[in-house]
N, C-alpha and C positions, 0 to 999 in steps of 0.2 A: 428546578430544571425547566424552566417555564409550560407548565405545565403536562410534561410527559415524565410522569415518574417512573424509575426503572427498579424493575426486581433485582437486582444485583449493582449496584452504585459502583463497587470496586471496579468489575467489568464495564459501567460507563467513565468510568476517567483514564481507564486503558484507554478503549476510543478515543476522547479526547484529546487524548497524549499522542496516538498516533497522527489525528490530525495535526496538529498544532507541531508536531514536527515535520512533514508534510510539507507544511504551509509556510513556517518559520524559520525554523533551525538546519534546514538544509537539507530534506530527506528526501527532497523531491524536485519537482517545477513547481508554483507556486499555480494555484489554482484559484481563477475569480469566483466567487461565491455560485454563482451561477452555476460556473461549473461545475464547483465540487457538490450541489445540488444533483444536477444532472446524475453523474456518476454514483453517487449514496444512492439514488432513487431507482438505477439499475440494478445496484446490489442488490437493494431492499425487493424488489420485485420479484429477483428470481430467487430468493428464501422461500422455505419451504416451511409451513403452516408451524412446526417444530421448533425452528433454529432457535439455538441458544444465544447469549449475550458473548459467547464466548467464541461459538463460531460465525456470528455476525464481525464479532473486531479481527480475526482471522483474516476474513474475506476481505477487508478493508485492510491489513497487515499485505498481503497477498498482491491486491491489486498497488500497493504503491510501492512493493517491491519491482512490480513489474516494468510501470513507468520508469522508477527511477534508473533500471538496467536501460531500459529504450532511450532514456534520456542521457544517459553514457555514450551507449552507440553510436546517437547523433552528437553528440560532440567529440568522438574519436577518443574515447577513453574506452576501447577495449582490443582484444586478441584475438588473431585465426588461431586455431589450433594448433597450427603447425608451430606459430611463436609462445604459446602454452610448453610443445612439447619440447623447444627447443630452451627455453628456459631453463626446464627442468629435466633435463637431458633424456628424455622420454625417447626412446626408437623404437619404429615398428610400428 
């Protein structure tokens, strides 16, 4: 793992996995290294002396849920509420 060995390996190939789909396979905007630098390092910062391997790939789970919703929105793949409700014939 070029030299940061992890207590828990299963939990590092989740990460992994999250990335590389992120990046790859579709689950996001695709991020220049730099970037996804950036971003890891914010995560990484504001953890708390504790955090586990499990909730470190969480927060990384989390945040590119969030992008990838923003990144919906700016390309017009989403719904007011009102055509949620009108959908599913919701009144009231």
């Amino acid at each position: 793992m070029g030299g940061l060995e992890s207590p828990n390996a299963s939990t590092d190939s989740n990460a992994a996995v999250i990335v590389s789909k992120n990046r790859y396979n579709g689950g996001g905007a695709m991020m220049k290294r730099n970037e996804l630098a950036r971003v890891v390092a914010e995560i990484v910062e504001k953890l708390s002396e504790d955090t586990s391997w499990e909730e470190f790939t969480y927060k990384i789970y989390v945040r590119q849920k969030i992008e990838r919703g923003l990144q919906g929105i700016h390309e017009g793949r989403s719904k007011t509420s009102e055509e949620v409700r009108e959908q599913f014939g919701i009144t009231g």
